[in-house]
C-alpha positions as CSV (number, residue, x, y, z in Angstrom):
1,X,106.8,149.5,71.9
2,X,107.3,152.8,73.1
3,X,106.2,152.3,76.0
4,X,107.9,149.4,77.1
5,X,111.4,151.1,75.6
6,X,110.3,153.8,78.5
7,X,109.9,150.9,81.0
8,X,113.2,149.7,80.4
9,X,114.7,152.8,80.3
10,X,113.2,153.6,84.0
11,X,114.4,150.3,85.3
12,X,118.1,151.0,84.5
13,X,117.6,153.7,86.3
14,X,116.4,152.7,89.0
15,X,119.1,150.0,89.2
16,X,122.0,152.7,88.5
17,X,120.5,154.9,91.2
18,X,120.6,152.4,93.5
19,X,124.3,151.4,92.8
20,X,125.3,154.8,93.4
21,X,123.2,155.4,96.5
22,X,125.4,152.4,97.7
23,X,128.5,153.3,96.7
24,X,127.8,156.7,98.3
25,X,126.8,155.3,101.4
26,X,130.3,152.9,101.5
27,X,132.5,156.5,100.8
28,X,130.6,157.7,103.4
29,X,131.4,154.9,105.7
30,X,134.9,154.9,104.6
31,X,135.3,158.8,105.1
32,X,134.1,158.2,108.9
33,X,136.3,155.5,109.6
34,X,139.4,157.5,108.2
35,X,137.7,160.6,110.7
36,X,138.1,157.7,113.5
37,X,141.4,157.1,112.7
38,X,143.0,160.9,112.5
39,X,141.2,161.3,116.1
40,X,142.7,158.2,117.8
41,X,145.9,159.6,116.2
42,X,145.3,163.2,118.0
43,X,145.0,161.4,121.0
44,X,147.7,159.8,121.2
45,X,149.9,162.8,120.5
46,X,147.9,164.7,123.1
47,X,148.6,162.1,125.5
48,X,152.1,161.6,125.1
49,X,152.0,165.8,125.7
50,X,150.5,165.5,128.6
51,X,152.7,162.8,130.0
52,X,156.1,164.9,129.2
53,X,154.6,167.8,131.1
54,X,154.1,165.6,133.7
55,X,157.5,164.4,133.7
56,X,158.7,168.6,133.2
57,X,156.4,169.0,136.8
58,X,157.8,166.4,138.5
59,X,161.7,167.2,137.6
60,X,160.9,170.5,138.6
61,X,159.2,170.1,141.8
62,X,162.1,167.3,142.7
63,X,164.7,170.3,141.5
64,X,163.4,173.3,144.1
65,X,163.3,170.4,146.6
66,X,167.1,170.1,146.6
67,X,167.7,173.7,145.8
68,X,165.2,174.3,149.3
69,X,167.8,171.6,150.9
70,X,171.2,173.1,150.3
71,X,170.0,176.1,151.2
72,X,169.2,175.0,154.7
73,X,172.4,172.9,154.6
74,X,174.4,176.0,153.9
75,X,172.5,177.9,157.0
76,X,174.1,175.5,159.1
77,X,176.6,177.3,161.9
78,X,178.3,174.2,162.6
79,X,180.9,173.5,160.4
80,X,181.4,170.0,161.4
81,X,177.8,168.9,160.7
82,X,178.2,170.8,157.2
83,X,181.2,169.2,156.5
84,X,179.0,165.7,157.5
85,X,176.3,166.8,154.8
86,X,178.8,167.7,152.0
87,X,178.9,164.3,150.4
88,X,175.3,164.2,150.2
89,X,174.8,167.4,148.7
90,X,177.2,166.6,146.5
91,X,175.5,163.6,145.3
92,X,172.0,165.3,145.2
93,X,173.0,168.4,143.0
94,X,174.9,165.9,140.6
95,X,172.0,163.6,140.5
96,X,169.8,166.5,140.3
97,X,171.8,168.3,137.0
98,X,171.6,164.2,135.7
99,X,167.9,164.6,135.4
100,X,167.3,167.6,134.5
101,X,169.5,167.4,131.3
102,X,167.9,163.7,130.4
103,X,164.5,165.0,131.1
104,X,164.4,168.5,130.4
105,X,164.3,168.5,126.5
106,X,163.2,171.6,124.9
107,X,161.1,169.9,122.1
108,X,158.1,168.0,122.4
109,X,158.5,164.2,122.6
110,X,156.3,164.2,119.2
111,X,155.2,166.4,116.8
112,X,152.1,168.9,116.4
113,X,151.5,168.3,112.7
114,X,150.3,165.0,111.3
115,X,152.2,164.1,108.2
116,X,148.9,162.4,106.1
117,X,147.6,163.3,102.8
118,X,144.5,161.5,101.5
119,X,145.6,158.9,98.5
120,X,142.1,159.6,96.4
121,X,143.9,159.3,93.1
122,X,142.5,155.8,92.8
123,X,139.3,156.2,93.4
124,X,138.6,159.2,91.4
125,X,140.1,157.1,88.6
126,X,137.6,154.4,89.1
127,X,134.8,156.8,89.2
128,X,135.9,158.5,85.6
129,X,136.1,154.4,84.5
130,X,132.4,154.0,86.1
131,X,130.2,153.2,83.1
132,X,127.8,151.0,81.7
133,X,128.7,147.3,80.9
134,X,126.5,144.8,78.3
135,X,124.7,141.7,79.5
136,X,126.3,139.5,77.3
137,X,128.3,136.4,77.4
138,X,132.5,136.2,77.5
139,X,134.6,136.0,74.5
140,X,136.1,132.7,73.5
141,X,139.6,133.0,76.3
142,X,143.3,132.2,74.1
143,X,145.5,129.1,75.5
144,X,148.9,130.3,76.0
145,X,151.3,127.6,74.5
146,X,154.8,129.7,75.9
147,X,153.8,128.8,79.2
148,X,151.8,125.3,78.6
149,X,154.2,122.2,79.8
150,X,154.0,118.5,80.0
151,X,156.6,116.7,82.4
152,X,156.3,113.4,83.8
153,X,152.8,112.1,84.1
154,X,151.7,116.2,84.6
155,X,150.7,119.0,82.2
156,X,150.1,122.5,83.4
157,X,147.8,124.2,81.3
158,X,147.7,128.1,81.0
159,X,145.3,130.5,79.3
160,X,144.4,134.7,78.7
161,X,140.7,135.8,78.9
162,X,139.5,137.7,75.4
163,X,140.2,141.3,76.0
164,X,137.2,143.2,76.0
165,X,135.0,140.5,78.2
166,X,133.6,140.5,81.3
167,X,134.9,137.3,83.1
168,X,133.6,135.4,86.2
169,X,135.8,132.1,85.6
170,X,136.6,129.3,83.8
171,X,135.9,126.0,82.7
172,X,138.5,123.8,81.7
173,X,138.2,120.0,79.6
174,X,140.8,117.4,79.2
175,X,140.2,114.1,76.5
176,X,141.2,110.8,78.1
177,X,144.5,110.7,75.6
178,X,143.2,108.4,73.7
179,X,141.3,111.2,70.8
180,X,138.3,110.3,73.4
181,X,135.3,112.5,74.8
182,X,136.2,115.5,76.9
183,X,135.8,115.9,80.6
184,X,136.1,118.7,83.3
185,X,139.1,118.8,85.2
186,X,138.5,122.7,86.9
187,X,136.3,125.4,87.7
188,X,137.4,128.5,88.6
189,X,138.7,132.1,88.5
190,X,142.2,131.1,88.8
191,X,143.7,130.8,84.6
192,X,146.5,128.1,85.1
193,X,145.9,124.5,85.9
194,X,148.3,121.4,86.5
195,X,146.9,118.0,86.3
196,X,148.1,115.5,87.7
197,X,148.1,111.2,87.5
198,X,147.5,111.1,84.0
199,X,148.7,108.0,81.2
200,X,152.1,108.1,79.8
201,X,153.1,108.7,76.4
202,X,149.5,109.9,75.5
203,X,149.0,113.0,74.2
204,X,146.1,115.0,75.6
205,X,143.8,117.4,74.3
206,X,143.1,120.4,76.5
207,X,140.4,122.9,75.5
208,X,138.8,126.1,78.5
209,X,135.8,128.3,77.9
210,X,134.9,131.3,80.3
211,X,131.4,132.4,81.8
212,X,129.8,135.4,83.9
213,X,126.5,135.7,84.9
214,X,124.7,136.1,81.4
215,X,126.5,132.9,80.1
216,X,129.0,130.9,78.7
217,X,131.8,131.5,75.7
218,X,132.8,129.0,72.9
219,X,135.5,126.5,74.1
220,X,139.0,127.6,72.7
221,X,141.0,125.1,69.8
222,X,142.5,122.1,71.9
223,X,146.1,122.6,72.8
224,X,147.8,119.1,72.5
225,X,149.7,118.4,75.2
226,X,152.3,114.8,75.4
227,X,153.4,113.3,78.4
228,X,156.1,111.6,78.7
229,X,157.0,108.2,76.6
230,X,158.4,106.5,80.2
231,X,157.4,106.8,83.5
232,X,160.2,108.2,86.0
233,X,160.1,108.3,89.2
234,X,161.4,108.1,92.7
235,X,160.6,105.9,95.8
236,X,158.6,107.1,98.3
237,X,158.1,106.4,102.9
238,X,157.3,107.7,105.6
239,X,158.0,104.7,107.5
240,X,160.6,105.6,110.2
241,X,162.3,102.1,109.5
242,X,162.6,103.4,105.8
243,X,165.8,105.4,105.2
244,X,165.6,107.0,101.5
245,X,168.5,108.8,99.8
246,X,169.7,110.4,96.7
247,X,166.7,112.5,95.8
248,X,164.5,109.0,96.5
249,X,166.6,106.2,94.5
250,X,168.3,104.9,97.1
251,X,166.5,102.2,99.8
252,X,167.4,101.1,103.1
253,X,165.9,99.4,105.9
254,X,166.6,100.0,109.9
255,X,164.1,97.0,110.6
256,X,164.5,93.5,110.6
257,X,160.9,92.7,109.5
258,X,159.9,93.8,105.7
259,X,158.9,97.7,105.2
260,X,157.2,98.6,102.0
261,X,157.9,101.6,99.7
262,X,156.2,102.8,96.9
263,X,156.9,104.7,93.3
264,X,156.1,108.1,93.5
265,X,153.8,107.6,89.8
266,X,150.8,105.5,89.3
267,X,150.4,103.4,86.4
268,X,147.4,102.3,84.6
269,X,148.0,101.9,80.9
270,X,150.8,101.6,78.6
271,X,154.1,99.3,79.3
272,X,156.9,100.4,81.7
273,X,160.3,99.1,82.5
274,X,162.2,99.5,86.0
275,X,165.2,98.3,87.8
276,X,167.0,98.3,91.3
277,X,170.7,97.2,91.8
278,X,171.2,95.5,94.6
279,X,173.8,97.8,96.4
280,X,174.1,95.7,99.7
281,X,173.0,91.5,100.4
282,X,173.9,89.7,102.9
283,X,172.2,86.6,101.1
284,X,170.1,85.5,103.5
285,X,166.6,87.8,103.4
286,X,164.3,87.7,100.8
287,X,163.8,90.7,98.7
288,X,160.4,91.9,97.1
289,X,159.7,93.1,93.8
290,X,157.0,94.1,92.0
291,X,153.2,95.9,92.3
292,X,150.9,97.7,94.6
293,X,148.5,99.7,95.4
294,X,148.0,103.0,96.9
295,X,146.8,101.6,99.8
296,X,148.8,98.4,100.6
297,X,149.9,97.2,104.1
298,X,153.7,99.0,104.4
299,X,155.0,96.6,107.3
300,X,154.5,93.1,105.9
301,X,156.3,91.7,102.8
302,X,155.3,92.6,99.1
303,X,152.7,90.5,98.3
304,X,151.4,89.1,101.3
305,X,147.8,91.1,100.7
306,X,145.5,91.6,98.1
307,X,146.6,94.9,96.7
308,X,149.9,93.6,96.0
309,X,151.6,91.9,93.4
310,X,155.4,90.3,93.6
311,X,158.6,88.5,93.1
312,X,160.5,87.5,96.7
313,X,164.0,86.5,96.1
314,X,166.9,85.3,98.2
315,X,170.1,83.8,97.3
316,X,169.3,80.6,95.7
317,X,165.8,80.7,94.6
318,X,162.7,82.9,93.8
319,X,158.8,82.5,94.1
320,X,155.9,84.8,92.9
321,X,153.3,85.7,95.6
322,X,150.1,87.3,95.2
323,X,146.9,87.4,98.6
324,X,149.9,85.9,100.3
325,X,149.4,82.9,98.0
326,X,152.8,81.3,96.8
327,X,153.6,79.9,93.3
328,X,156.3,79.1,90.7
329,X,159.0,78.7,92.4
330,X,162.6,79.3,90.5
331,X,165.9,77.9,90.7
332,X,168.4,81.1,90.6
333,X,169.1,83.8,93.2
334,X,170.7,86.9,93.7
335,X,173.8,89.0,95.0
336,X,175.3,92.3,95.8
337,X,175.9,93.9,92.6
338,X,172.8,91.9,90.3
339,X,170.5,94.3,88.6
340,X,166.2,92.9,89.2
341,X,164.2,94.2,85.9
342,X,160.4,94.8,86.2
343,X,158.5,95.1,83.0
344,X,154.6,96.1,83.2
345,X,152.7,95.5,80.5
346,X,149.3,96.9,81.2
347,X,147.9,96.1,77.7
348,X,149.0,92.5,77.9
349,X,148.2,93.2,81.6
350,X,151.3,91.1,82.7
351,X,154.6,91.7,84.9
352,X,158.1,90.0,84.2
353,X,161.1,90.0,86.7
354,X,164.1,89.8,85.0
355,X,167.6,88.6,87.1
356,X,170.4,90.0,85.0
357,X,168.4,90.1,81.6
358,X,167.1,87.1,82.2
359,X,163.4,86.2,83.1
360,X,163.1,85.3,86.1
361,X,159.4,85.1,86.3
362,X,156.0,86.0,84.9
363,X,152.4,87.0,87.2
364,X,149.7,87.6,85.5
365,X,147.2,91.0,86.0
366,X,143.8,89.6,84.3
367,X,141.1,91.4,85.8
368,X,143.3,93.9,87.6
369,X,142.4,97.3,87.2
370,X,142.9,101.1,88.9
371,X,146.2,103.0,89.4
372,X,149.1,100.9,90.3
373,X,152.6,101.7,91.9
374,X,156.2,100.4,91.6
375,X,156.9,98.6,95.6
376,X,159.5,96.9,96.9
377,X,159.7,95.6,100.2
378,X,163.0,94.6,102.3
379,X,164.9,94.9,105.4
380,X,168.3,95.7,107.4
381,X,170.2,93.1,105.2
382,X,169.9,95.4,102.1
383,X,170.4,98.1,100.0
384,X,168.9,98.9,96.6
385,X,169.2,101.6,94.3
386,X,166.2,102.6,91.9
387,X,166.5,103.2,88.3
388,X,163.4,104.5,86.5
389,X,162.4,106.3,82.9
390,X,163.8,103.2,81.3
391,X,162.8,101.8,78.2
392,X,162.5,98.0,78.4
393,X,165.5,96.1,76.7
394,X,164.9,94.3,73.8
395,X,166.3,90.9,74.9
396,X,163.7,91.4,77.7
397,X,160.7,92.0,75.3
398,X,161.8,88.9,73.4
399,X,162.1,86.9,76.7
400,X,158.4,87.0,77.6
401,X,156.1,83.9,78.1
402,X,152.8,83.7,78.8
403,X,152.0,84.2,82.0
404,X,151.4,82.3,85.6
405,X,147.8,82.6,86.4
């Protein structure tokens, strides 16, 4: 035993010596590249030296030139030719005390001394902290509730490692909001996490553990976490024929063919209730309500493919469509001012229309499953405005039938 406490104790050391020896060899490194630096700097300075004392040479030689010229000028026995010259002169010896003055400073262009201290402070602090750490797993990290939020669909989840732990990241597990197994939603160093696309009105269950090299911690208690009880949101194009206005709520159309735009949520549990006013009708296009998904065709009308589910309306009647399939037609229309209801049920799985409270008409979503979006489709004969976060109306509740198949 004694001997293999002496084997143990010579492999840490060896390990430690090693560390060192590296960290030695990276100072050293450093200390020549900081060597490098200062000499590039001396240089520099020595070359800008020997460029002002070849300015100083050339000023000077350019000034006993002149000076050598008026002398001759003033050796001149004809006064006329003198008198000839004197503009020039004149010119050169201003010129000449122009120069000198701008390029004749008495102090060097820069300065002799270089103005650097070594900042070593932080590393001689780390070398004092440089000690010995314990192969052992992290402490269980701490949710932090203060800064934990919920809004929309969305929860942003935030957490502190335990104190005295040696930390390489994190795993974090939500439930399905339903009390239901966990699952991994992130891996990572980073210790704040927003998840989006999840079920409304559910309350989820969130719940991180941390992990280095030697192992993982316990998970942390769940932090419950509620979404919100309706789904808001706001429409959402990047057609060009799509003009959207007041933060998203309002819809118009540049194009005389239908454009399709989409809810900025996905929907796939739980029962939701939407409207759109109709701001603008001419009464002659027809107007699509209703479903889609994520991935529909945007340039033909609302239920002409398979991944779209809705209620086309002009001014006298209505019919459902689904795969570009028509069915149950309805006597009523609309007009500038109406308000169109959509209720979702995705329990029931079923979707109502509703013209002024009233049902208008009733697909049903048997079989359907996956994220769905809030669509609409229209064109240059209208304008809508979106109203979302609603809870359905109880006359519309009442109103339901079973539904069209």
């Amino acid at each position: 035993m004694a001997e293999d406490v002496q084997g143990r104790c010579r492999e840490v050391e060896g390990v430690m010596v090693a560390q060192i020896d590296a960290l030695v060899e990276a100072l050293q490194q450093r200390r020549g590249d900081l060597i490098n630096w200062v000499r590039r700097q001396r240089d520099a300075k020595v070359h800008a030296l020997r460029e002002q004392v070849t300015d100083y040479t050339h000023t000077l030689q350019s000034t006993t030139a002149t000076i050598h010229f008026c002398i001759e000028a003033l050796k001149e026995s004809d006064p006329a030719s003198f008198m000839e010259a004197q503009e020039v002169l004149e010119e050169r010896v201003v010129g000449m005390g122009r120069d000198w003055e701008h390029n004749m400073v008495p102090e060097p262009r820069v300065a002799p001394t270089f103005n650097l201290t070594l900042d070593d402070k932080t590393l001689l602090a780390a070398i004092q902290q440089l000690t010995f750490i314990q192969h052992k797993p992290p402490g269980t990290p701490s949710m932090i509730p203060e800064e934990c939020s919920a809004e929309n669909n969305s929860v942003t989840i935030a957490w502190a490692p335990h104190p005295t732990s040696l930390v390489t990241g994190y795993t974090l597990q939500i439930d399905d909001g339903s009390n239901g197994p966990f699952r991994e939603v992130y891996t990572g160093e980073e210790r704040v996490c927003t998840i989006d696309g999840l079920h409304f009105d559910s309350i989820y269950r969130a719940r991180v553990r941390a992990f280095n090299n030697t192992g993982t911690s316990a998970f942390c208690e769940p932090l419950c976490l509620q979404t919100a009880q309706v789904a808001w949101f706001t429409l959402e194009s990047n057609h060009p024929d799509i003009t959207l206005g007041e933060g998203g709520c309002t819809i118009a159309c540049d194009s005389y063919e239908h454009r399709v735009a989409l809810g900025s949520v996905g929907l796939s549990r739980g029962t939701h209730y939407w409207e759109f006013k109709i701001e603008r009708y001419d009464g002659n296009a027809d107007i699509a309500f209703g479903l889609a998904r994520g991935d529909v065709c945007r340039e033909v009308i609302l239920g002409k493919c398979g991944g779209s589910w809705s209620m086309y309306i002009d001014s006298e009647r209505s019919w459902l469509m689904h795969h570009g399939e028509h069915f149950n037609r309805t006597a009523g229309g609309v007009r500038a001012g109406d308000v169109v209801g959509v209720l979702l049920n995705l329990t029931e799985r079923t979707l109502n229309f509703y013209v002024g409270g009233d049902l208008q008409g009733t697909i049903s979503l048997a079989g359907v499953t996956g994220v769905l979006h809030p669509a609409i489709s229209l064109n240059r004969s209208v304008v809508l405005t979106s109203r979302s976060g609603l809870h359905p109306p109880k006359q519309c509740l009442a109103a339901a039938v079973d539904p069209v198949t």
